[in-house]
Every structure is written in C-alpha cells, then in structure tokens.
ModelCIF file with pLDDT and N, C-alpha, C, O atoms, coordinates in Angstrom:
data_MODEL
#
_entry.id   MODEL 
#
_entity.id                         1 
_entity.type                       polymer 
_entity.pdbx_number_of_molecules   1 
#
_entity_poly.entity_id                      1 
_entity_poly.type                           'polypeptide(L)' 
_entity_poly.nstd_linkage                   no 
_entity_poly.nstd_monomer                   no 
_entity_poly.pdbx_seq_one_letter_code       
;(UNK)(UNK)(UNK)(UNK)(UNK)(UNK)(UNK)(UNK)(UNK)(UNK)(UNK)(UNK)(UNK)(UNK)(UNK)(UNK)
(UNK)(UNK)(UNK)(UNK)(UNK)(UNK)(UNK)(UNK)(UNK)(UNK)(UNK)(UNK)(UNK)(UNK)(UNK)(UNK)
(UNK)(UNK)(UNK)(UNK)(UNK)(UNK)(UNK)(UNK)(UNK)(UNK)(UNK)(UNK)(UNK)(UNK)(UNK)(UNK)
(UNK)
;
_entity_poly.pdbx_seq_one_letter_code_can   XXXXXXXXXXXXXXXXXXXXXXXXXXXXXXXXXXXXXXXXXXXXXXXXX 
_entity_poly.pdbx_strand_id                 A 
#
loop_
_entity_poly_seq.entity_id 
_entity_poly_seq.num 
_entity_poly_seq.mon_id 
_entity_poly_seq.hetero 
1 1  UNK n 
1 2  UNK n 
1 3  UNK n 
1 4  UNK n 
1 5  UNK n 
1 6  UNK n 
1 7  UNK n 
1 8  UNK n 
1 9  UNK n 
1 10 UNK n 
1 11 UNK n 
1 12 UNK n 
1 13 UNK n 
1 14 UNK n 
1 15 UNK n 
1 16 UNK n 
1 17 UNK n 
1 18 UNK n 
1 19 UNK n 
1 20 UNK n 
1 21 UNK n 
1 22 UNK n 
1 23 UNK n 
1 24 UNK n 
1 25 UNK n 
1 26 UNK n 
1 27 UNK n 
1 28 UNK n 
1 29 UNK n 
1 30 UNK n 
1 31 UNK n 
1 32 UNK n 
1 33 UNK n 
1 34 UNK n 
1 35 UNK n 
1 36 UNK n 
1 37 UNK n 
1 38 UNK n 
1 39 UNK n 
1 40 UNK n 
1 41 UNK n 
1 42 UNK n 
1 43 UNK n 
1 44 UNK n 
1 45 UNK n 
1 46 UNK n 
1 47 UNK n 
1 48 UNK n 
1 49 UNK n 
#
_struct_asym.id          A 
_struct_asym.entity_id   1 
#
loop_
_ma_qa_metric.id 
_ma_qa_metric.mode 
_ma_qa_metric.name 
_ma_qa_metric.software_group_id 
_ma_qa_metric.type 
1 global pLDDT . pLDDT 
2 local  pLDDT . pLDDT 
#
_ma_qa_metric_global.metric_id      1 
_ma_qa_metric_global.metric_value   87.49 
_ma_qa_metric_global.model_id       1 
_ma_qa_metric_global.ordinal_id     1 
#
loop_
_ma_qa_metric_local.label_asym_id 
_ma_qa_metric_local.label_comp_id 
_ma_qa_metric_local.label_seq_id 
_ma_qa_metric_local.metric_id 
_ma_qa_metric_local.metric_value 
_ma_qa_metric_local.model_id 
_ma_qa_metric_local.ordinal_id 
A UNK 1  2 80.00 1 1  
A UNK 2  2 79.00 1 2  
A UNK 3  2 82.00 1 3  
A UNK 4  2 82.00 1 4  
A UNK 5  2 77.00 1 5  
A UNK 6  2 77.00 1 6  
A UNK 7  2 76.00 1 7  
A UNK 8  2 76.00 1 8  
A UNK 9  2 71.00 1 9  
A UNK 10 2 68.00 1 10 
A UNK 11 2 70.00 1 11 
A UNK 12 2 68.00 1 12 
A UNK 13 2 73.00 1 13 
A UNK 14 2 75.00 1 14 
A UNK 15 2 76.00 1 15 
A UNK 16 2 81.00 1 16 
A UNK 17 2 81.00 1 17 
A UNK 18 2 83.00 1 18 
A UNK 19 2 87.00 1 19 
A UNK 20 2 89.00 1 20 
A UNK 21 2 89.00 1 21 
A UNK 22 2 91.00 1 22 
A UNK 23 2 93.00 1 23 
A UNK 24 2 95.00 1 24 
A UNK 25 2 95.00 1 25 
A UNK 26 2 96.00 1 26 
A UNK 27 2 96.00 1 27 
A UNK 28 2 97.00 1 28 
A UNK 29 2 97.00 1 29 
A UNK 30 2 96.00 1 30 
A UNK 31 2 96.00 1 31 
A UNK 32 2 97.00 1 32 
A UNK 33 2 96.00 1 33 
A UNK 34 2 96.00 1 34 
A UNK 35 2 96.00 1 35 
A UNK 36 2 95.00 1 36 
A UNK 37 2 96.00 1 37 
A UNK 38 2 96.00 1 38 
A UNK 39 2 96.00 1 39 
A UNK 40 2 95.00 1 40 
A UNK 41 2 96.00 1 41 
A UNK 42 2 96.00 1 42 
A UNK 43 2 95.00 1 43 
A UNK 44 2 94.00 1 44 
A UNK 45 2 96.00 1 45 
A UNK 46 2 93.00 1 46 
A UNK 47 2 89.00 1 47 
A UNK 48 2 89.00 1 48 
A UNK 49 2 84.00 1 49 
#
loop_
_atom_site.group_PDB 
_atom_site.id 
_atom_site.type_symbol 
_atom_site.label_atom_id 
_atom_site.label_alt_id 
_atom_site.label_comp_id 
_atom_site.label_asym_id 
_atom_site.label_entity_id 
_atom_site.label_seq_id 
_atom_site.pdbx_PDB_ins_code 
_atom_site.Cartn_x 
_atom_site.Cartn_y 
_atom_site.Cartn_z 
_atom_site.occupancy 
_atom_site.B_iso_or_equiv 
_atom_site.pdbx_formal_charge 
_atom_site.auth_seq_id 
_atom_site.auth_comp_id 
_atom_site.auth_asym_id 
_atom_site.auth_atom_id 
_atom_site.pdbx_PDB_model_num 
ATOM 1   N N  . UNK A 1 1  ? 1.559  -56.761 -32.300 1.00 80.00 ? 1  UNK A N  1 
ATOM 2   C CA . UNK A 1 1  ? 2.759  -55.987 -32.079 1.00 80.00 ? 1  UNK A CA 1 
ATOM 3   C C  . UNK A 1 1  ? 2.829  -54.805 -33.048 1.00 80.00 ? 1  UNK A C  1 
ATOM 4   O O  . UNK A 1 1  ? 3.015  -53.688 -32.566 1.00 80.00 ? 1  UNK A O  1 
ATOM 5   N N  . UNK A 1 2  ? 2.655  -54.994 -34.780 1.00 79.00 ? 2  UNK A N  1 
ATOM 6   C CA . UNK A 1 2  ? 2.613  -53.816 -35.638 1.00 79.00 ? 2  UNK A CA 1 
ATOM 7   C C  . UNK A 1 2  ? 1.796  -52.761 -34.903 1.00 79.00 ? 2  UNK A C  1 
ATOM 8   O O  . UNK A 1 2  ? 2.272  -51.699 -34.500 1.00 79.00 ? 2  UNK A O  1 
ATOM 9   N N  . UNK A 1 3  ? 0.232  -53.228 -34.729 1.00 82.00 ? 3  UNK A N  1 
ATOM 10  C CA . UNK A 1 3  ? -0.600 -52.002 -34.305 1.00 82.00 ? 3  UNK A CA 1 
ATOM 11  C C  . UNK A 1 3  ? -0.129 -51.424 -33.102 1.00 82.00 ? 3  UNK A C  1 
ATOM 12  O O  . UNK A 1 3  ? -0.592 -50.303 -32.894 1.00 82.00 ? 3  UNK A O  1 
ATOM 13  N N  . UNK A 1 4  ? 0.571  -51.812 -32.340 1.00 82.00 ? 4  UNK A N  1 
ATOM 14  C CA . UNK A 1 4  ? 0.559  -51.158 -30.774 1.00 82.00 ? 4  UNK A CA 1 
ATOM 15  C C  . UNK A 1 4  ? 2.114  -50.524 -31.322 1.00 82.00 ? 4  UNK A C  1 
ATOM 16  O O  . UNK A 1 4  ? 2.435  -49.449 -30.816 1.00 82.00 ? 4  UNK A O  1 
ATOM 17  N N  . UNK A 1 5  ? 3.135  -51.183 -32.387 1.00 77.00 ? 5  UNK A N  1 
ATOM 18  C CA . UNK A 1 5  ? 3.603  -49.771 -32.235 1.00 77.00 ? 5  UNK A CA 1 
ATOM 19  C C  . UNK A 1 5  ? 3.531  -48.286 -33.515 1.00 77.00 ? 5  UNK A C  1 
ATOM 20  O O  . UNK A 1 5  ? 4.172  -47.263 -33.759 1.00 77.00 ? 5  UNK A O  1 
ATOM 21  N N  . UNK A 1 6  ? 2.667  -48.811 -33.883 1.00 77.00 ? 6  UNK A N  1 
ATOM 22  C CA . UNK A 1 6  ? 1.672  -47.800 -35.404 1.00 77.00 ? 6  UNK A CA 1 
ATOM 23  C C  . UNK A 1 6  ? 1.057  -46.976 -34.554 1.00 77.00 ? 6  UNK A C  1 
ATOM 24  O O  . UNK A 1 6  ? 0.989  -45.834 -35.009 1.00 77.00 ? 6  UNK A O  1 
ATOM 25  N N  . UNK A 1 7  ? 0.492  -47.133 -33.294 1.00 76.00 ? 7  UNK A N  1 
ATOM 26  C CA . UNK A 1 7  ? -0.701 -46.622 -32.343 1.00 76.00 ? 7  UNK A CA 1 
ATOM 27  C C  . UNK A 1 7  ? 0.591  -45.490 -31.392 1.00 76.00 ? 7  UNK A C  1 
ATOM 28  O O  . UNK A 1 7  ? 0.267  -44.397 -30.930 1.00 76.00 ? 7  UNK A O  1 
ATOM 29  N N  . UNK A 1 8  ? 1.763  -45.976 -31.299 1.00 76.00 ? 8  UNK A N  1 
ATOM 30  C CA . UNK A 1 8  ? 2.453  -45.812 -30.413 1.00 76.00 ? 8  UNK A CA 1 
ATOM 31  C C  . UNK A 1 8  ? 3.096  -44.423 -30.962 1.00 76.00 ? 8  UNK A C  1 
ATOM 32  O O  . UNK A 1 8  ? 3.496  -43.521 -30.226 1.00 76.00 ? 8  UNK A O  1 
ATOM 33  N N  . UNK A 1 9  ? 3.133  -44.403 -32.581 1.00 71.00 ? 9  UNK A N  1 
ATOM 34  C CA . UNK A 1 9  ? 4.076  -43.469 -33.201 1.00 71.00 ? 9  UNK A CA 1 
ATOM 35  C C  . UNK A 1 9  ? 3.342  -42.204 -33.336 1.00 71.00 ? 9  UNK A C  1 
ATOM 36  O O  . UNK A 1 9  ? 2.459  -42.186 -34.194 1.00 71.00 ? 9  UNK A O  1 
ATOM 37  N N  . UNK A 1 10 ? 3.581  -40.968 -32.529 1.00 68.00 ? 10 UNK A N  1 
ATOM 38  C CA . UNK A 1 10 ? 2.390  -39.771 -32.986 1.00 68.00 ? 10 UNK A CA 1 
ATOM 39  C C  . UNK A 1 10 ? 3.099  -38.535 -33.352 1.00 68.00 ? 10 UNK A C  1 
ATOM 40  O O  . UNK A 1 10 ? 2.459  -37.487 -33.281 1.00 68.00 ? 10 UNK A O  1 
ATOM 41  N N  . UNK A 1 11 ? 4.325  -38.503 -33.732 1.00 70.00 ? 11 UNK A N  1 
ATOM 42  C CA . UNK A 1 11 ? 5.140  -37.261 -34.192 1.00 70.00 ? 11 UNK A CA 1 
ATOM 43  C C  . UNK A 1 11 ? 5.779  -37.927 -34.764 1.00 70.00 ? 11 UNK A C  1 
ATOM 44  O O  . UNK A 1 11 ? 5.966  -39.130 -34.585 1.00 70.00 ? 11 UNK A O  1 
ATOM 45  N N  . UNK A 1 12 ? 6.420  -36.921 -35.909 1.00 68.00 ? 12 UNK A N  1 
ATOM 46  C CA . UNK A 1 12 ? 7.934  -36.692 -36.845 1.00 68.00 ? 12 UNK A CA 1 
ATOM 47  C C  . UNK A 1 12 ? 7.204  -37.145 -38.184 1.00 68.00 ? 12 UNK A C  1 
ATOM 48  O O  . UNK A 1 12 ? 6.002  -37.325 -37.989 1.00 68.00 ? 12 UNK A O  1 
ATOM 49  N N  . UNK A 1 13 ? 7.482  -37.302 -39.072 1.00 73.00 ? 13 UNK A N  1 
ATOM 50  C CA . UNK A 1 13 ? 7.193  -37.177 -40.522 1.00 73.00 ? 13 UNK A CA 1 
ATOM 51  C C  . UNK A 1 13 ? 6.581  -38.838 -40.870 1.00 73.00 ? 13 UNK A C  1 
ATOM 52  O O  . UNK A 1 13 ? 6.902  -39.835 -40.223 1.00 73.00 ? 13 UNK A O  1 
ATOM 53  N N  . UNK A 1 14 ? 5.690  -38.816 -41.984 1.00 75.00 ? 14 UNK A N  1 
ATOM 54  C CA . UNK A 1 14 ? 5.317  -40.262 -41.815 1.00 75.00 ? 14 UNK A CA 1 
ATOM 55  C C  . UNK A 1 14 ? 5.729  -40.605 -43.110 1.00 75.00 ? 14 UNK A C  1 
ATOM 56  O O  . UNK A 1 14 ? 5.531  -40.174 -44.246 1.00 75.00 ? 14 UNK A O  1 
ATOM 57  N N  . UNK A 1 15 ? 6.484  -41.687 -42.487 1.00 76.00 ? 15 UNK A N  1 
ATOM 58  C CA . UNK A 1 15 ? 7.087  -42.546 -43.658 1.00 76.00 ? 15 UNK A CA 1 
ATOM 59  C C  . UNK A 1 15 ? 6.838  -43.739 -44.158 1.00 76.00 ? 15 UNK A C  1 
ATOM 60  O O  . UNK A 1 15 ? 5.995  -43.827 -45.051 1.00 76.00 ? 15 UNK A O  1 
ATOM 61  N N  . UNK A 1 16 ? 7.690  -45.193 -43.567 1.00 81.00 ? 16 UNK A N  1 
ATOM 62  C CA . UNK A 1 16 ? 7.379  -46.761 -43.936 1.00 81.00 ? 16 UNK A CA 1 
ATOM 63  C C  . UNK A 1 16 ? 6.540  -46.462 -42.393 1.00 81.00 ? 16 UNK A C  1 
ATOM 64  O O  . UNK A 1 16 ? 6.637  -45.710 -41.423 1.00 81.00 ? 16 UNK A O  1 
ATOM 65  N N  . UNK A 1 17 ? 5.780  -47.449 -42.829 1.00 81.00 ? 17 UNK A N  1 
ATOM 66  C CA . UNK A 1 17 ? 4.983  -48.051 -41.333 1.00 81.00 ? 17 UNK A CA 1 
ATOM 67  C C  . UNK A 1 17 ? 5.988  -48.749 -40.757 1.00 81.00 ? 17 UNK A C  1 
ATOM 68  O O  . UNK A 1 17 ? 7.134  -48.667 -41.198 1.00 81.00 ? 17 UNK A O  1 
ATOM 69  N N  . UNK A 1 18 ? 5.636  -49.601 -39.587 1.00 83.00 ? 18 UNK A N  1 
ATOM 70  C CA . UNK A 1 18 ? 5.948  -50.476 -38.632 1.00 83.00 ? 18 UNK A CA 1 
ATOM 71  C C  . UNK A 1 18 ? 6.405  -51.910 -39.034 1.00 83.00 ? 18 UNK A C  1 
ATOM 72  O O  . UNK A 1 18 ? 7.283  -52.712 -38.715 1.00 83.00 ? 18 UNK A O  1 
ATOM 73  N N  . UNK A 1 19 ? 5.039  -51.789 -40.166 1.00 87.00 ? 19 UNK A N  1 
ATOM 74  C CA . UNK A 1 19 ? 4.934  -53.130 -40.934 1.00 87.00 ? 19 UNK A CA 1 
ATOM 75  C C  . UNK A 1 19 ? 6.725  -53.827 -41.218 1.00 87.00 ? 19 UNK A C  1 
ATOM 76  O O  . UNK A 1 19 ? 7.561  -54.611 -40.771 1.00 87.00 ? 19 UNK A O  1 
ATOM 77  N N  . UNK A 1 20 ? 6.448  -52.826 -42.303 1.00 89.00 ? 20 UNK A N  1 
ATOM 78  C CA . UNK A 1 20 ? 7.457  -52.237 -43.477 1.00 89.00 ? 20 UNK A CA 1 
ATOM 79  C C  . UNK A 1 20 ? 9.266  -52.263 -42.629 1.00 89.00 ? 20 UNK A C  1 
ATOM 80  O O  . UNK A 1 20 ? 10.303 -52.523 -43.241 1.00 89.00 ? 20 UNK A O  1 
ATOM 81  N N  . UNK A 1 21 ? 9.178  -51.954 -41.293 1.00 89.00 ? 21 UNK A N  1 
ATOM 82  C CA . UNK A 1 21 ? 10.312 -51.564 -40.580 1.00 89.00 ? 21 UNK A CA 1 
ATOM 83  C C  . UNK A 1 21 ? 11.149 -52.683 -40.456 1.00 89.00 ? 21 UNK A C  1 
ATOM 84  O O  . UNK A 1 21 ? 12.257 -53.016 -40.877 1.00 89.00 ? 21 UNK A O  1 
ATOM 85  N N  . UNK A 1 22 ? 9.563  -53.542 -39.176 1.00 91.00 ? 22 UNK A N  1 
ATOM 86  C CA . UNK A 1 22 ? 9.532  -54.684 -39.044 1.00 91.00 ? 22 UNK A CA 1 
ATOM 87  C C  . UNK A 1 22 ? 10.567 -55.705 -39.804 1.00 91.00 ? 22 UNK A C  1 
ATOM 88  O O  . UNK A 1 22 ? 11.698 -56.114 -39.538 1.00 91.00 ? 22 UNK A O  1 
ATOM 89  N N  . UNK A 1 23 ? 9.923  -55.855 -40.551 1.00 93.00 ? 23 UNK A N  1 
ATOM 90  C CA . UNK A 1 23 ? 10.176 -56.303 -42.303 1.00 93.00 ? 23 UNK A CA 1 
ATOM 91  C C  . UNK A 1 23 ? 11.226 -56.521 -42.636 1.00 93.00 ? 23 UNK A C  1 
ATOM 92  O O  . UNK A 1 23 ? 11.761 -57.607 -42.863 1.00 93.00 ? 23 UNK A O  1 
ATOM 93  N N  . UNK A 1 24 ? 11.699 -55.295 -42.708 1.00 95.00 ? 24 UNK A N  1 
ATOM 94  C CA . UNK A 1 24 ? 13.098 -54.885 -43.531 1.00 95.00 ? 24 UNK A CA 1 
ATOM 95  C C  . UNK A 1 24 ? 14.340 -55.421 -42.361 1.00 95.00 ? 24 UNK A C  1 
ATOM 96  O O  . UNK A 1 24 ? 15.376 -55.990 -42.705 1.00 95.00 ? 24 UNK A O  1 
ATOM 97  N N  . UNK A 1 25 ? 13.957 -55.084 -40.884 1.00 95.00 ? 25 UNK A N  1 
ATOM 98  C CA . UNK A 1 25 ? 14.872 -55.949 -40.132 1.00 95.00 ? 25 UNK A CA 1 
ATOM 99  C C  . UNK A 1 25 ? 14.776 -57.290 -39.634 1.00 95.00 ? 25 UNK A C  1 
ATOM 100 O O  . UNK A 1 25 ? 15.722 -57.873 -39.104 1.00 95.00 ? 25 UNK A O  1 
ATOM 101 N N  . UNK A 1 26 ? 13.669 -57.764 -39.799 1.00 96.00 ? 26 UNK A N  1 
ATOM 102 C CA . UNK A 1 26 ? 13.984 -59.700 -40.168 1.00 96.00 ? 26 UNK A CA 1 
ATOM 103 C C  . UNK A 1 26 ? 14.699 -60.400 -41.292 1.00 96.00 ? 26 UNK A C  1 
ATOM 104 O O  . UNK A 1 26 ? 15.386 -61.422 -41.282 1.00 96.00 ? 26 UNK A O  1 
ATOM 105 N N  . UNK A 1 27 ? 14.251 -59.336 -42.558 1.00 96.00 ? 27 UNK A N  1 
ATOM 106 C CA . UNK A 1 27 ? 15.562 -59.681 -43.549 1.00 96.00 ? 27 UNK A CA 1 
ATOM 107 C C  . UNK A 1 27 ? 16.818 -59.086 -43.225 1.00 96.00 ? 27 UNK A C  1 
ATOM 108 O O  . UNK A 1 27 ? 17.785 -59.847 -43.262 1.00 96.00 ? 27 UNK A O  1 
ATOM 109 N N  . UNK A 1 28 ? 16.953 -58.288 -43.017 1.00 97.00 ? 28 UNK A N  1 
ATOM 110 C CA . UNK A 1 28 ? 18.382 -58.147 -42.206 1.00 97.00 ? 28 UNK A CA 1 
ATOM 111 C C  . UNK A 1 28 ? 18.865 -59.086 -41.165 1.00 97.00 ? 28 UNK A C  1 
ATOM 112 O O  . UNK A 1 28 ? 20.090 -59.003 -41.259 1.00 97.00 ? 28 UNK A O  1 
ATOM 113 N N  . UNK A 1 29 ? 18.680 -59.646 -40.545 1.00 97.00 ? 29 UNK A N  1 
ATOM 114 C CA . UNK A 1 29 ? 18.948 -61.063 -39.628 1.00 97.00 ? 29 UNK A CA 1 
ATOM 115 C C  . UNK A 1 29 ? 18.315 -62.196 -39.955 1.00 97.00 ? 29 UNK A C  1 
ATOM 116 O O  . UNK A 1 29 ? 18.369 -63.241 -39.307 1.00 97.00 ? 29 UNK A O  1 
ATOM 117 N N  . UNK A 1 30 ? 17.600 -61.982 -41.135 1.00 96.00 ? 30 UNK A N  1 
ATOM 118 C CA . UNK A 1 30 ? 17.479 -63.805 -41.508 1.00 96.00 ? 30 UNK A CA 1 
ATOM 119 C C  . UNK A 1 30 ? 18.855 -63.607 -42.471 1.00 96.00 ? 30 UNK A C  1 
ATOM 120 O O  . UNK A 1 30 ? 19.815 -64.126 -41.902 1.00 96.00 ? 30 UNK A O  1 
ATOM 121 N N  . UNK A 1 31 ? 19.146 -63.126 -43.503 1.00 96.00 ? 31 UNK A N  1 
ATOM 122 C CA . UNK A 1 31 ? 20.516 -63.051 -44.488 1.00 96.00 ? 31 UNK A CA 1 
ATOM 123 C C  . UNK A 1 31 ? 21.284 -62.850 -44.076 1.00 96.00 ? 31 UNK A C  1 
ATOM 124 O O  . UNK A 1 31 ? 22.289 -62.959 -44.780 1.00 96.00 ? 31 UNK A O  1 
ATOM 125 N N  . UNK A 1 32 ? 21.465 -62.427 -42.727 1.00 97.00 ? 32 UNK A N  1 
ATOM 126 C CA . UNK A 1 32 ? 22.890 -62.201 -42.062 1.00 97.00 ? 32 UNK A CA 1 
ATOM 127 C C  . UNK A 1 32 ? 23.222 -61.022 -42.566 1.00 97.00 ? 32 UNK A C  1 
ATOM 128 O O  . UNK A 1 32 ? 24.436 -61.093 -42.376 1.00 97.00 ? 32 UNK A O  1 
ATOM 129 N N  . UNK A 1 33 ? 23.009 -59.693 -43.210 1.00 96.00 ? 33 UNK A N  1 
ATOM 130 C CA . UNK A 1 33 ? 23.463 -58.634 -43.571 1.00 96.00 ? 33 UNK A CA 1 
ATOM 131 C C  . UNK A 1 33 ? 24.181 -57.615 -43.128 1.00 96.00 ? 33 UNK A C  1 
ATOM 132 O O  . UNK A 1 33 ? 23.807 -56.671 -42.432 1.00 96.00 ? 33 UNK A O  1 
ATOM 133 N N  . UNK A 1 34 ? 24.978 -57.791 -43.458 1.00 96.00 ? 34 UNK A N  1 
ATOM 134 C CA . UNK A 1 34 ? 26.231 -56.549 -42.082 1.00 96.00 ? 34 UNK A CA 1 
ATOM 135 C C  . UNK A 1 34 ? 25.754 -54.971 -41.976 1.00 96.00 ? 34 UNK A C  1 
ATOM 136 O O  . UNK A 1 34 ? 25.840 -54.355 -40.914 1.00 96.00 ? 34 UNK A O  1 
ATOM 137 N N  . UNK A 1 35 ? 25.258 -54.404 -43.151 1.00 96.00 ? 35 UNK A N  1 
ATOM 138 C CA . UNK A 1 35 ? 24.412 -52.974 -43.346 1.00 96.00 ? 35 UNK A CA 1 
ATOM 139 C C  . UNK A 1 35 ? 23.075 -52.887 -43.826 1.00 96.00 ? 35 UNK A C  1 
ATOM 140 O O  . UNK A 1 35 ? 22.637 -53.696 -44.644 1.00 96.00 ? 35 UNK A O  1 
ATOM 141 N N  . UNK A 1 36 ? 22.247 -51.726 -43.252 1.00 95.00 ? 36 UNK A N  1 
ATOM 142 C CA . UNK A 1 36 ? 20.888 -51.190 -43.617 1.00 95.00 ? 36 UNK A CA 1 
ATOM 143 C C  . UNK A 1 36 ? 21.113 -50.795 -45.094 1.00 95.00 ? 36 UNK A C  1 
ATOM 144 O O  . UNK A 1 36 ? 20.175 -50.865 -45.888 1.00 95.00 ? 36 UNK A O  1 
ATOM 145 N N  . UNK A 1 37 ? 22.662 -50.270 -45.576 1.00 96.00 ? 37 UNK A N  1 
ATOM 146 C CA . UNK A 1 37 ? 22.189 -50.342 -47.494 1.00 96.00 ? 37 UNK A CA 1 
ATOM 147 C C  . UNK A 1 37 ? 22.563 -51.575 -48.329 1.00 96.00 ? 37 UNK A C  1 
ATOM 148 O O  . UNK A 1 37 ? 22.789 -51.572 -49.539 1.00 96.00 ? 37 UNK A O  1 
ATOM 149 N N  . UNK A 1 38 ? 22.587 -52.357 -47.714 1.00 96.00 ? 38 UNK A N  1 
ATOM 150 C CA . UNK A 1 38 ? 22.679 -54.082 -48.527 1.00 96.00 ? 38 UNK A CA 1 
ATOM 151 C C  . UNK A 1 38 ? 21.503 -54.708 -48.352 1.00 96.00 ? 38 UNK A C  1 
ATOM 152 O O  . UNK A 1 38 ? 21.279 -55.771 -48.932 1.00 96.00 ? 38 UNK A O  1 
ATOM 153 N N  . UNK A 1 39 ? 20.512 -54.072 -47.446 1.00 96.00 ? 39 UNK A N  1 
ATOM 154 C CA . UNK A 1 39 ? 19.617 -54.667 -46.795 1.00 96.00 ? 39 UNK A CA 1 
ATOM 155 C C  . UNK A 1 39 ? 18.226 -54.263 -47.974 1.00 96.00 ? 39 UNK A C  1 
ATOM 156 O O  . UNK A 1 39 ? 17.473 -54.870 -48.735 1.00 96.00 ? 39 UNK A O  1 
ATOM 157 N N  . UNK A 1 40 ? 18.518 -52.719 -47.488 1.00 95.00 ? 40 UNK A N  1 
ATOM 158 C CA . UNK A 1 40 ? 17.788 -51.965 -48.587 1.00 95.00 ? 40 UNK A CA 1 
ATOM 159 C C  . UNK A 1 40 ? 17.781 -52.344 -50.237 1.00 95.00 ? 40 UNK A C  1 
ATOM 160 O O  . UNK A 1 40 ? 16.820 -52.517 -50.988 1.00 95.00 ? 40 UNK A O  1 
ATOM 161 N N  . UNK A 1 41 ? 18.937 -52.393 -50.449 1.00 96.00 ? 41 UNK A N  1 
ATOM 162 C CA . UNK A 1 41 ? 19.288 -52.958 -52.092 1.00 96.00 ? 41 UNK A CA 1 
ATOM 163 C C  . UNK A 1 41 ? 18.630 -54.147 -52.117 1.00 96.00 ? 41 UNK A C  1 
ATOM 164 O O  . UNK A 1 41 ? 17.585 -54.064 -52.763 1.00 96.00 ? 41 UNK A O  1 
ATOM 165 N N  . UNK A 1 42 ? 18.864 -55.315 -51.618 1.00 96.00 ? 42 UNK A N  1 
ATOM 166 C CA . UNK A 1 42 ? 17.885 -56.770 -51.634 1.00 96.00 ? 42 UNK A CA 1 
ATOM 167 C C  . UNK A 1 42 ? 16.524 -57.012 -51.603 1.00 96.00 ? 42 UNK A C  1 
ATOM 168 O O  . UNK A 1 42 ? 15.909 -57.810 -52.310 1.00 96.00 ? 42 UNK A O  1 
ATOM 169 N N  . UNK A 1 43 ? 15.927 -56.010 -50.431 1.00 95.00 ? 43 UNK A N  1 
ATOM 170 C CA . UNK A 1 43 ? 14.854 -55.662 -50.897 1.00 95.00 ? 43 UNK A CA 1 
ATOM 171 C C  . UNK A 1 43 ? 14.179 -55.014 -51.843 1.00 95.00 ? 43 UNK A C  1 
ATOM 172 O O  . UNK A 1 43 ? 12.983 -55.232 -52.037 1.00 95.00 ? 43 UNK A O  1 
ATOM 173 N N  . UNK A 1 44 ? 15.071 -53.905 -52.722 1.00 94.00 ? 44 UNK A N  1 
ATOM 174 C CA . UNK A 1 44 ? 14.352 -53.205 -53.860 1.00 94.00 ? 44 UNK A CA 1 
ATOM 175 C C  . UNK A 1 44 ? 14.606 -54.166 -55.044 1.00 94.00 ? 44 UNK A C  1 
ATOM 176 O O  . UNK A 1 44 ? 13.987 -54.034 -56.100 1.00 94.00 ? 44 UNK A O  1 
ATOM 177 N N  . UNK A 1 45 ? 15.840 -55.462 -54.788 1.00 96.00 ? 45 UNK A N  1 
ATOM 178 C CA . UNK A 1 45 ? 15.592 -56.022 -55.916 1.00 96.00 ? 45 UNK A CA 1 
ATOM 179 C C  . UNK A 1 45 ? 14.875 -57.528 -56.388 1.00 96.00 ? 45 UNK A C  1 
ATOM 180 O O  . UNK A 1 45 ? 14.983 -58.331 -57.314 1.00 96.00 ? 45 UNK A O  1 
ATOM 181 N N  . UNK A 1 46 ? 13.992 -57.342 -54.993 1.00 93.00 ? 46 UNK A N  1 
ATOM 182 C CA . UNK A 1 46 ? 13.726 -59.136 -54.192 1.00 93.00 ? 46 UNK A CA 1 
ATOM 183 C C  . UNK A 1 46 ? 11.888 -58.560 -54.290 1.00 93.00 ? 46 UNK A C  1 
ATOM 184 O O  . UNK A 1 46 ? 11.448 -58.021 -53.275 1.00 93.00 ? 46 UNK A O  1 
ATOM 185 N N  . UNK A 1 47 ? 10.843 -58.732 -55.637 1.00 89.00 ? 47 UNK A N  1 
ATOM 186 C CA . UNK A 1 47 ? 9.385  -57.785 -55.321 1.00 89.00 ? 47 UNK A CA 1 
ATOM 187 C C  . UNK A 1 47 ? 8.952  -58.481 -54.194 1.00 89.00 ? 47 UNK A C  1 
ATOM 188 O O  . UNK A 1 47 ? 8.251  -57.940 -53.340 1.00 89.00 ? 47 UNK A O  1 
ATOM 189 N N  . UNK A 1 48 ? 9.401  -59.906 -54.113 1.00 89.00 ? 48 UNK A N  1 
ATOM 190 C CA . UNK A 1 48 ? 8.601  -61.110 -52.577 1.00 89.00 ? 48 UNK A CA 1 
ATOM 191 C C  . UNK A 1 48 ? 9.075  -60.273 -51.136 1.00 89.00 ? 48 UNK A C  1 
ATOM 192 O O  . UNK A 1 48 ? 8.373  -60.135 -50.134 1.00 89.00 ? 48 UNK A O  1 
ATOM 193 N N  . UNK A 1 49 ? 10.271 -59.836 -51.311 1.00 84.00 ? 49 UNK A N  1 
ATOM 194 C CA . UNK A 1 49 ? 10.904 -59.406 -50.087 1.00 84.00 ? 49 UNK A CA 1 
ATOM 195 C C  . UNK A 1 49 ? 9.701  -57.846 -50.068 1.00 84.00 ? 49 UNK A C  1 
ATOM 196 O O  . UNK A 1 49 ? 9.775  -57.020 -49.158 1.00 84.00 ? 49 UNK A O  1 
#
C-alpha cells in the first residue's frame, strides 16, 4: 500500500513520505486524538512513535 501510493504521488513539494503520513494517522485513531496538532506534539515527544 506505502509504495503504490509513493509511486502514485508525482507533483507538489516533497515532504513526509506515505510512510510517515500513514503513521502519523494510525496514531491519531489508535489514541483517539481529536486534532492533527496533539497528534503532531505526541509524536515529536514519543522517539518510538
């Protein structure tokens, strides 16, 4: 699933991968997190996350 949509992305500025996206929104619905900047904060302070 990452590669087909890494393969999929061919314009606009390159930033987090797919991986990385992925990622960041399974911890957002495994913690139940109501926002993308609570989400963000947990992860910059979680190095496992």
């Amino acid at each position: 699933m990452i590669g087909e949509l890494e393969q999929k992305r061919t314009v606009g500025r390159r930033g987090y991968g797919a991986r990385a996206l992925l990622g960041a929104c399974l911890v957002k619905s495994l913690y139940g997190l109501p926002t993308w900047t609570r989400t963000a904060d947990l992860i910059g302070e979680h190095q496992g996350l």
